[in-house]
BALOBA-1460 file (C-alpha; in Angstrom, 3 decimals):
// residues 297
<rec num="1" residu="x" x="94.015" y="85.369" z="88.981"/>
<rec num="2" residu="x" x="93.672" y="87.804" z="86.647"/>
<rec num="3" residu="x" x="96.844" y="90.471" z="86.367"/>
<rec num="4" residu="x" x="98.144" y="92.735" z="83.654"/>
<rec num="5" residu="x" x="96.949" y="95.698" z="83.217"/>
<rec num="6" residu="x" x="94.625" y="96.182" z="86.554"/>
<rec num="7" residu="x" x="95.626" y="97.683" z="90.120"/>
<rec num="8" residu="x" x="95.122" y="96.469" z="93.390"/>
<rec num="9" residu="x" x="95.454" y="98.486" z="96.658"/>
<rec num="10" residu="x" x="95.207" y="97.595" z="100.066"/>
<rec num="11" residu="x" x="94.946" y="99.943" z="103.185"/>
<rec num="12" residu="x" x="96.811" y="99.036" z="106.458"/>
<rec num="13" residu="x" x="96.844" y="100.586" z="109.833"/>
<rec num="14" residu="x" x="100.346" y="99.958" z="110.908"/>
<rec num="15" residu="x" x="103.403" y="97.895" z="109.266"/>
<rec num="16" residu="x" x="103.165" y="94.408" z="109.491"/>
<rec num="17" residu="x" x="99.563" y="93.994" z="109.216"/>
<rec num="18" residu="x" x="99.492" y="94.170" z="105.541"/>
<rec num="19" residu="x" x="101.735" y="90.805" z="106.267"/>
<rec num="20" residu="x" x="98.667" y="88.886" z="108.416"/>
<rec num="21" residu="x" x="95.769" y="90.274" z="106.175"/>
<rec num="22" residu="x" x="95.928" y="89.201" z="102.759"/>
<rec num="23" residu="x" x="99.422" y="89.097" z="102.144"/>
<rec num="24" residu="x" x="99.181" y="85.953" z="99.992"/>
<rec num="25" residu="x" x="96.582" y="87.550" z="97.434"/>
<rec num="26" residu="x" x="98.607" y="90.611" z="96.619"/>
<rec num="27" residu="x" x="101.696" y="88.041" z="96.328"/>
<rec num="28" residu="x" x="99.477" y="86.474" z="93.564"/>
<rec num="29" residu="x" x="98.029" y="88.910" z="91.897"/>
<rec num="30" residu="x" x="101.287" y="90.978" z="91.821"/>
<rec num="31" residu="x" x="103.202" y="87.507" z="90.105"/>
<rec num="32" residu="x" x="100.711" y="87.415" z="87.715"/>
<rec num="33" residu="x" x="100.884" y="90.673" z="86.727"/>
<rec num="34" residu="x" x="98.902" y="93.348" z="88.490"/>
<rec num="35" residu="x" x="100.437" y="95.901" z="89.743"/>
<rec num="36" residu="x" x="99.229" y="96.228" z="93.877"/>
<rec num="37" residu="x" x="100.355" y="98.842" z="96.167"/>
<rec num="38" residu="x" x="100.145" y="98.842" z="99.625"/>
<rec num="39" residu="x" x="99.205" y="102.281" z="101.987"/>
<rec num="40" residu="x" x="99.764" y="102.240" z="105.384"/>
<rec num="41" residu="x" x="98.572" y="104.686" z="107.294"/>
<rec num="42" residu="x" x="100.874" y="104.832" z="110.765"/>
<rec num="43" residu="x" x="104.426" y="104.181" z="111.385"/>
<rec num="44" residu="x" x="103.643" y="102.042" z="113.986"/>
<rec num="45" residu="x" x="105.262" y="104.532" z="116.297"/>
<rec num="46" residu="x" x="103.714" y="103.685" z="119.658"/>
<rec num="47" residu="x" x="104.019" y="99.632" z="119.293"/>
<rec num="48" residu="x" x="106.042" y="97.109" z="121.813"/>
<rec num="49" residu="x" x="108.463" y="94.591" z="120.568"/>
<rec num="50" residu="x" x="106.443" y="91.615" z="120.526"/>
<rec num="51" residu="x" x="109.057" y="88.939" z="119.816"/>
<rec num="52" residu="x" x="110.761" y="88.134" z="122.705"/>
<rec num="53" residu="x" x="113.874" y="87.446" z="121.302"/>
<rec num="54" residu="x" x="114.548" y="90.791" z="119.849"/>
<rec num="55" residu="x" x="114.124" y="92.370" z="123.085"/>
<rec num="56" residu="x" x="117.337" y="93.246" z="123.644"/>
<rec num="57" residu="x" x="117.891" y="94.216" z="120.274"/>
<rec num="58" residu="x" x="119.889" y="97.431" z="120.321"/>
<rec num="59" residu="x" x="118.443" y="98.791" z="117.069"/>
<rec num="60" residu="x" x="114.990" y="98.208" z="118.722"/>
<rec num="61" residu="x" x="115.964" y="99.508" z="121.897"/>
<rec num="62" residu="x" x="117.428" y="103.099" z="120.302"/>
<rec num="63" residu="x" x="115.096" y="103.454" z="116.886"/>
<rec num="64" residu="x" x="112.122" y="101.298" z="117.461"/>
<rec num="65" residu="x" x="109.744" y="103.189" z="114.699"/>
<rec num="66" residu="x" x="113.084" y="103.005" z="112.372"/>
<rec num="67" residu="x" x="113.540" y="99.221" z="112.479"/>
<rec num="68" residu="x" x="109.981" y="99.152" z="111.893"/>
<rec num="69" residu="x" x="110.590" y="100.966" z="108.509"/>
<rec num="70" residu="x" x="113.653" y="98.519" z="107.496"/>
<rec num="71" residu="x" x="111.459" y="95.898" z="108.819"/>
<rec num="72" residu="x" x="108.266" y="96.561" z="106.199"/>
<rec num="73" residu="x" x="110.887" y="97.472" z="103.801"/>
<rec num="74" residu="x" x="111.560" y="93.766" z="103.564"/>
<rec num="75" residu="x" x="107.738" y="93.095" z="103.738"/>
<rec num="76" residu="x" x="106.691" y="94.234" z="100.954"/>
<rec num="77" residu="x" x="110.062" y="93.064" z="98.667"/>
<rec num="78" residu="x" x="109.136" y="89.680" z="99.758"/>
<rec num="79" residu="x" x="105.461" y="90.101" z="98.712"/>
<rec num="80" residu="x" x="107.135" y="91.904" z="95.284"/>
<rec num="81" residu="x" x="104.601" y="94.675" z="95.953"/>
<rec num="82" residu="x" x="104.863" y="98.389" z="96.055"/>
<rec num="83" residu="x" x="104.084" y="100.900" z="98.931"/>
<rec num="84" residu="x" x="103.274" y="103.922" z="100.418"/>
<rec num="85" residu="x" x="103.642" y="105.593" z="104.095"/>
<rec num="86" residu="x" x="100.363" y="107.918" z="104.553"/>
<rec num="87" residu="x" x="101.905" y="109.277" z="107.383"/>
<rec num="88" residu="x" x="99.845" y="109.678" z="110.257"/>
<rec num="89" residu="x" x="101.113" y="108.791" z="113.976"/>
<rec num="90" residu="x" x="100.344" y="105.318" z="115.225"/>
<rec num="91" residu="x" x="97.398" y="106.400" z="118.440"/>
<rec num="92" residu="x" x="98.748" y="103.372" z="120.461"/>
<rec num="93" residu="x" x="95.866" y="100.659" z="121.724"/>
<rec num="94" residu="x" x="94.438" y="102.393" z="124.793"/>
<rec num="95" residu="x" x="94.110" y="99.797" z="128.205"/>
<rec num="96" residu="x" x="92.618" y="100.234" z="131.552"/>
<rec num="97" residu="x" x="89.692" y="100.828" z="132.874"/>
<rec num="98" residu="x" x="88.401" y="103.800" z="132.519"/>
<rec num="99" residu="x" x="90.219" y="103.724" z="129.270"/>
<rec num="100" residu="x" x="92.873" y="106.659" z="128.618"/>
<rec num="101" residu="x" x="92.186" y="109.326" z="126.347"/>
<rec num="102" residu="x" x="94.036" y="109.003" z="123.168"/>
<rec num="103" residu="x" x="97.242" y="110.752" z="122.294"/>
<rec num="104" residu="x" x="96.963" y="114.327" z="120.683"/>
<rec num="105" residu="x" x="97.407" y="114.472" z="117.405"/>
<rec num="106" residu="x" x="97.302" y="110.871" z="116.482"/>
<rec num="107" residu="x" x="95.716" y="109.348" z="113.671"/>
<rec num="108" residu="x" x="92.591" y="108.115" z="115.111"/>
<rec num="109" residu="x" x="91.647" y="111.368" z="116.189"/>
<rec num="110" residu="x" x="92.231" y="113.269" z="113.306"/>
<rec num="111" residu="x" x="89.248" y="115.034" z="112.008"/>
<rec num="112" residu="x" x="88.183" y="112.549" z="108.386"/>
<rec num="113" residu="x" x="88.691" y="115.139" z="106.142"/>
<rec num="114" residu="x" x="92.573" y="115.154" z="106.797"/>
<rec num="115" residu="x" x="92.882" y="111.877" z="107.462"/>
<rec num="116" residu="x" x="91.238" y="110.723" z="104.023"/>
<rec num="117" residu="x" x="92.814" y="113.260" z="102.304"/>
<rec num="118" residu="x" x="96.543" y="111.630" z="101.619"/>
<rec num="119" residu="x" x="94.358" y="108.169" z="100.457"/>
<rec num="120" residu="x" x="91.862" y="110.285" z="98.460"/>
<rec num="121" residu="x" x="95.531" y="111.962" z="96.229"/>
<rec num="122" residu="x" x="96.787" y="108.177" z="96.306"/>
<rec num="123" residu="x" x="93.709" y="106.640" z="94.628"/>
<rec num="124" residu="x" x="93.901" y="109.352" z="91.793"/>
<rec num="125" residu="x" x="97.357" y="109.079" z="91.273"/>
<rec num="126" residu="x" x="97.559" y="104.753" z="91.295"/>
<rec num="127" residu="x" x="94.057" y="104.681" z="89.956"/>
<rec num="128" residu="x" x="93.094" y="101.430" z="91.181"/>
<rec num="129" residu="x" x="90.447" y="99.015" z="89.996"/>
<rec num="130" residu="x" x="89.978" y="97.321" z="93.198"/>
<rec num="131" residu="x" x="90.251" y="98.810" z="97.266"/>
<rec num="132" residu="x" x="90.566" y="96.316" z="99.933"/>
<rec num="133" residu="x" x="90.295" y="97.478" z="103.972"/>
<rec num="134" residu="x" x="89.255" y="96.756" z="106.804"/>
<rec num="135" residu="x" x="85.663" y="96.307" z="108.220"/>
<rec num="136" residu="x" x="83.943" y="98.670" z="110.533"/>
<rec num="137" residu="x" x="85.122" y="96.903" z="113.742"/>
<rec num="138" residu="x" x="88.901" y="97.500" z="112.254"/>
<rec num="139" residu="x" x="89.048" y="93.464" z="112.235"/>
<rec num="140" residu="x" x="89.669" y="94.093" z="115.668"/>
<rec num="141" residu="x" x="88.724" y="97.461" z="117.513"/>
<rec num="142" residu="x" x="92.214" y="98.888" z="117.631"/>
<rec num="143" residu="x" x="91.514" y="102.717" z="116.935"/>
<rec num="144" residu="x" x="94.165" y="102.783" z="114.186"/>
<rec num="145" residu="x" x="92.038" y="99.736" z="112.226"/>
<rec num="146" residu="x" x="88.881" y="101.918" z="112.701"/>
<rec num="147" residu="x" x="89.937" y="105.131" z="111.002"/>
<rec num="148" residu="x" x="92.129" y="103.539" z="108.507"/>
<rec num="149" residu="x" x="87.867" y="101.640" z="107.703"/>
<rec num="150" residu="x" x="86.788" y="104.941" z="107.686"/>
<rec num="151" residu="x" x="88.959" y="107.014" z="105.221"/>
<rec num="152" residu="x" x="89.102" y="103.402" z="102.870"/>
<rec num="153" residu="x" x="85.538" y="103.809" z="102.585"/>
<rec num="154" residu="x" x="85.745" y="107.755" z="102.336"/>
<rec num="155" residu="x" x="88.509" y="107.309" z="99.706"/>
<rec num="156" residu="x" x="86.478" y="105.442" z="97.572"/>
<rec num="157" residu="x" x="83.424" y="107.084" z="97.444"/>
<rec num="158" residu="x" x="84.861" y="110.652" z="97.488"/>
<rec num="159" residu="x" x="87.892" y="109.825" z="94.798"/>
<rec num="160" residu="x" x="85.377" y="109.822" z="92.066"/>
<rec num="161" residu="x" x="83.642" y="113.162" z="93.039"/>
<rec num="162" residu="x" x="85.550" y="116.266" z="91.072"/>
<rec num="163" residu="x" x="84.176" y="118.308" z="93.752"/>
<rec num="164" residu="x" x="86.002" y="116.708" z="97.036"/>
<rec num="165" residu="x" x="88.999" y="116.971" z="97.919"/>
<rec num="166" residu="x" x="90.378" y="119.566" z="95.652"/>
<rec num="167" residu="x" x="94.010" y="119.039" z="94.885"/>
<rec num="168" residu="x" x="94.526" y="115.763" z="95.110"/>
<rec num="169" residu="x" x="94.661" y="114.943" z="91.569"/>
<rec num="170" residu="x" x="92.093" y="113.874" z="88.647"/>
<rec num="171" residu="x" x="89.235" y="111.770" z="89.935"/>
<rec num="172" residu="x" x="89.085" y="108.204" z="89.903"/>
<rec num="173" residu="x" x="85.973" y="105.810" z="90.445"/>
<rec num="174" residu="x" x="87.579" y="102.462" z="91.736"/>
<rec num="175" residu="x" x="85.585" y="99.979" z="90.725"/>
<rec num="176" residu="x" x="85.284" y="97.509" z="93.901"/>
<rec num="177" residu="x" x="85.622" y="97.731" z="97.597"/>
<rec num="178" residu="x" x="86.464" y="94.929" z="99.345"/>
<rec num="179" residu="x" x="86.935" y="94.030" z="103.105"/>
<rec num="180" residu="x" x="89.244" y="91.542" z="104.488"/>
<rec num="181" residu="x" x="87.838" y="88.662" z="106.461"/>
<rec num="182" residu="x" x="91.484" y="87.372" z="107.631"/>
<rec num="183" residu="x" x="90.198" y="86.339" z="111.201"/>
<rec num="184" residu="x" x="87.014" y="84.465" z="109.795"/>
<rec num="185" residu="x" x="85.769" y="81.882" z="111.949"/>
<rec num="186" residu="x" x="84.791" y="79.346" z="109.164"/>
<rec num="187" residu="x" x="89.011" y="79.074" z="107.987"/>
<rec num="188" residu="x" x="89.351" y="79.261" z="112.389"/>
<rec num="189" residu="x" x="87.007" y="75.979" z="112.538"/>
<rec num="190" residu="x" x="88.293" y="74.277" z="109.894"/>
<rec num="191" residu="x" x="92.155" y="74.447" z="110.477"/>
<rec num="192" residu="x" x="90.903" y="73.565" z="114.040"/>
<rec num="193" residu="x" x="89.574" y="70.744" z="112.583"/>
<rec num="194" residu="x" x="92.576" y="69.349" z="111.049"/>
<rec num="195" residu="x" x="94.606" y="69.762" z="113.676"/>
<rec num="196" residu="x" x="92.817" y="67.645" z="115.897"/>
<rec num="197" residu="x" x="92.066" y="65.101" z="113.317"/>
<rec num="198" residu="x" x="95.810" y="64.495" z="113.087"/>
<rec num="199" residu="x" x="96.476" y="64.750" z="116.707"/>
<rec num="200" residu="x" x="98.061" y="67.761" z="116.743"/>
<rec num="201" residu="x" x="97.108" y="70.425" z="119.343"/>
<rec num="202" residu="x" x="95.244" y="73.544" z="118.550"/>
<rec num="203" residu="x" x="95.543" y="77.494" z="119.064"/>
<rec num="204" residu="x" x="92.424" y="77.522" z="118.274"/>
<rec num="205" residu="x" x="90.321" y="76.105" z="120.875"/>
<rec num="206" residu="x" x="90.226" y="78.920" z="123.163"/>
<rec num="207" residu="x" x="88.512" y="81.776" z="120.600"/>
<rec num="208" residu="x" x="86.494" y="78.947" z="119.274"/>
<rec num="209" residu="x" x="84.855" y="78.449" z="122.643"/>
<rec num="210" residu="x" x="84.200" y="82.087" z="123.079"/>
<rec num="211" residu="x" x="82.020" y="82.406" z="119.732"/>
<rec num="212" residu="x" x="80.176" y="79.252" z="120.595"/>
<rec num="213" residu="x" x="79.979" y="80.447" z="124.223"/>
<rec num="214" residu="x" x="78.587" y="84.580" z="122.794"/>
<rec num="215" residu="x" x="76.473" y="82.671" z="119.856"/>
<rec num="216" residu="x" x="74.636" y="80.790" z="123.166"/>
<rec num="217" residu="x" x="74.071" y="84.070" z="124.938"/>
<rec num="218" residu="x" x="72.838" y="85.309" z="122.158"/>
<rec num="219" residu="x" x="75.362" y="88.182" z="121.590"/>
<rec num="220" residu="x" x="76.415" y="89.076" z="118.304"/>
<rec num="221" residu="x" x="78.738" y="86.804" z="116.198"/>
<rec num="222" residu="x" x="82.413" y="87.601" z="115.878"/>
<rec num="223" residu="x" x="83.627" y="90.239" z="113.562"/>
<rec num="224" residu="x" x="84.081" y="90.231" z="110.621"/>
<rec num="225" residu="x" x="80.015" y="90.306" z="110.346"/>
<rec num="226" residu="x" x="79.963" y="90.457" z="106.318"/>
<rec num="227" residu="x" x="79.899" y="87.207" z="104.559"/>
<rec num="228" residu="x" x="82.653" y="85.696" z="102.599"/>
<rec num="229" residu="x" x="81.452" y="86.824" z="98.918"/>
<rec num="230" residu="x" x="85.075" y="86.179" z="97.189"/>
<rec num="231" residu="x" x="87.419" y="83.545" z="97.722"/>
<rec num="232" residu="x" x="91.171" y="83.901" z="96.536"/>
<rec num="233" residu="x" x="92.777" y="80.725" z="95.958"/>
<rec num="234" residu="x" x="96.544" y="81.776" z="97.122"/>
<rec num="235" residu="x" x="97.939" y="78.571" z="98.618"/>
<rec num="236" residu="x" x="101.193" y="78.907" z="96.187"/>
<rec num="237" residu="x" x="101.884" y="82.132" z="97.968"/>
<rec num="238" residu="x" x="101.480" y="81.385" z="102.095"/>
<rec num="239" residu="x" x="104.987" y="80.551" z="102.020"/>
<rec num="240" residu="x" x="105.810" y="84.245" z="100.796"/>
<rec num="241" residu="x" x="102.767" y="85.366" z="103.318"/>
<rec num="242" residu="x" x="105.343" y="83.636" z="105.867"/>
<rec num="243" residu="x" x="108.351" y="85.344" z="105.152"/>
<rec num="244" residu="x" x="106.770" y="88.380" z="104.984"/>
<rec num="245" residu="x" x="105.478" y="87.939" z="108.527"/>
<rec num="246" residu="x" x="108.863" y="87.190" z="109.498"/>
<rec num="247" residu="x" x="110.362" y="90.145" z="108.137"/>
<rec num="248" residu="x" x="108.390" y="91.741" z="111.096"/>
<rec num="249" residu="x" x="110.951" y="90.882" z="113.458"/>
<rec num="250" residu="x" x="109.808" y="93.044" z="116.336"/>
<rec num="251" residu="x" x="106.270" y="92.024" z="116.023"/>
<rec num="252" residu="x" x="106.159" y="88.124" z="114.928"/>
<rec num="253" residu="x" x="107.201" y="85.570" z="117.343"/>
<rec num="254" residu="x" x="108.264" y="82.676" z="114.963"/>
<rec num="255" residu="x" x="106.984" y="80.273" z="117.407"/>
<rec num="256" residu="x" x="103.475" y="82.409" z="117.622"/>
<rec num="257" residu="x" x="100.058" y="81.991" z="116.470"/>
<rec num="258" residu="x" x="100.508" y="82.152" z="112.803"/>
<rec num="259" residu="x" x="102.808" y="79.791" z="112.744"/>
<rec num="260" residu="x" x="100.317" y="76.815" z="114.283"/>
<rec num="261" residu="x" x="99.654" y="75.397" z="111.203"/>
<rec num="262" residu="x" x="102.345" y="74.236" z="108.267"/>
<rec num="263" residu="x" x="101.925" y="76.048" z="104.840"/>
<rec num="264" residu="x" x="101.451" y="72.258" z="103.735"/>
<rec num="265" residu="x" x="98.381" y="72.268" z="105.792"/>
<rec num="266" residu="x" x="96.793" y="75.333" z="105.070"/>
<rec num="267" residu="x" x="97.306" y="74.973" z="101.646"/>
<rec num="268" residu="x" x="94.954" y="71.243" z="102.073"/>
<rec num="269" residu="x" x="92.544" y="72.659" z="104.465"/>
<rec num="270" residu="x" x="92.149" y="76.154" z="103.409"/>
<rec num="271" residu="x" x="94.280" y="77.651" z="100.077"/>
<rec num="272" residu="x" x="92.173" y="80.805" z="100.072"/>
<rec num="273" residu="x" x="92.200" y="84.248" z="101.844"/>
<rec num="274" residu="x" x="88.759" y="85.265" z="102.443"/>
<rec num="275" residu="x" x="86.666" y="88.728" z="101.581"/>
<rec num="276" residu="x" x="83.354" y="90.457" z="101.598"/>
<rec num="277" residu="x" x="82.406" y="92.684" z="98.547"/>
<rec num="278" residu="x" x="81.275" y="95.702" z="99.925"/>
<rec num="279" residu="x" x="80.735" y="98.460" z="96.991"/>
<rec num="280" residu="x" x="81.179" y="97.642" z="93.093"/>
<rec num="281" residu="x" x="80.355" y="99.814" z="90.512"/>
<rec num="282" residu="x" x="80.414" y="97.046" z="87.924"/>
<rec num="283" residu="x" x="77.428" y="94.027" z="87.706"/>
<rec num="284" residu="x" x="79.074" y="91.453" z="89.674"/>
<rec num="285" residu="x" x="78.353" y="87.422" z="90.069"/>
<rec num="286" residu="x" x="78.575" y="86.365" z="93.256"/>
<rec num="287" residu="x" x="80.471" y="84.211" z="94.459"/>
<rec num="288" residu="x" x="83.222" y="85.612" z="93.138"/>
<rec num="289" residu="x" x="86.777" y="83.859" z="93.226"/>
<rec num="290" residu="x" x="88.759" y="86.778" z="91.776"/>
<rec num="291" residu="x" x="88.817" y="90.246" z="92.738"/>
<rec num="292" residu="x" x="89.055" y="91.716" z="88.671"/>
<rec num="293" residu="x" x="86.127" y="89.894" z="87.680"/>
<rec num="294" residu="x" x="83.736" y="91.661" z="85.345"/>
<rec num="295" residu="x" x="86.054" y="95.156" z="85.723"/>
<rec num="296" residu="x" x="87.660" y="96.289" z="82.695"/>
<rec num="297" residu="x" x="91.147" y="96.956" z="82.757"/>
């Protein structure tokens, strides 16, 4: 990995999902020396305590969007990484059929202009080399993950252009924008893999069986659609990706899904974390297997 002297940011909808989406890549790039920051964009305001056993925890129970605060406090010390709140109100994930309208004034259904606008000053006051968010499905099609695509991709274009957003700060052309592929279903099959080669039952099966089930019917394949174009080999760092998680007490059952598989096996099976290059502004080789190649610091 490559590391002094270049920045690295990565946008997040809500705390603890810079913890489940390449978590282990900004541990290693900020070890070796690049400095990484970390936006996210909601206080998680509107989530449920996931983890049953801090249910009854009376912090939780009083000051839910506090603990969540303390809670990515601890996140992003464990990941040695810096950070910044964008402040926008978490818009909840909307059930029921006919769906519910969203909440007024939440972040999803701010106009993109204002909700760019605090990432636009960010990028010209970090100046990063590299941006890394979300695709346009969000990862998943939680209306937070699908604005905080939009204004990433807004950010970068616009931050460059002395003309937009006046008042945010010097412009800054970022070099590269990259899009997480955290939930891609080539790591899915072959962890899957492993696990049943060594007898060991799999959390997998089930969203396998779906794809291969949508792939027959001819629907389209599951998200992320971009191809893997960069490969970070991180498997020194999924234990910190772990305790980072874990910091998420509300949200992370330790017994839960990304806990399936032992660091030791991930690290055998699959020591990467997985992205698509999506805009560069530099020539770039692909494959790639660092984020900072061919960018000048």
């Amino acid at each position: 990995m490559s590391g002094a002297g270049f920045r690295l940011l990565a946008v997040h909808a809500h705390p603890d999902d810079e913890s489940s989406k390449g978590a282990a890549t900004m541990a290693g790039y900020a070890a070796a020396g690049a400095e990484v920051m970390v936006a996210t964009c909601t206080g998680g305001e509107r989530g449920d305590v996931l983890n049953a056993a801090m249910e009854a925890d009376p912090h939780g129970r009083r000051d839910l969007p506090g603990l969540r605060r303390l809670e990515m406090a601890r996140a992003v010390a464990e990941l040695g990484v810096q950070h910044r709140w964008l402040g926008f109100t978490d818009s909840g994930l909307p059930e029921g059929d006919p769906l519910p309208d969203l909440p007024f004034g939440c972040f999803a259904l701010q106009p993109l202009e204002r909700a760019a606008a605090p990432l636009v000053k960010l990028v010209r006051e970090f100046r990063p080399h590299v941006i890394v968010g979300y695709d346009e499905n969000g990862g998943y099609p939680h209306p937070d993950h699908i604005m905080a695509h939009r204004i990433t991709v807004e950010a970068f274009e616009a931050a460059s252009d002395p003309a937009r957003y006046p008042g945010t700060g010097e412009p800054w052309a970022v070099s590269k924008l990259y899009y997480d592929r955290a939930f891609n279903p080539e790591r899915f099959r072959a962890l899957h893999d492993a696990l049943e080669a060594a007898g060991l039952e799999s959390p997998y099966a089930e969203r396998l069986a779906q794809w291969l089930e949508d792939d027959a019917e001819g629907h389209q394949p599951p998200p992320p659609t971009h191809p893997t174009t960069t490969q970070i080999e991180c498997g020194d760092f999924f234990d910190r990706r772990e305790r980072a998680l874990l910091a998420h007490r509300t949200q992370v059952d330790p017994e839960g899904f990304f806990f399936a598989v032992s660091v030791d096996m991930q690290r055998q099976v699959w020591p990467y974390e997985d992205y698509s290059l999506i805009r560069t502004r530099v020539d770039s080789t692909l494959p790639e297997v660092d984020f900072f190649a061919d960018v000048t610091a």
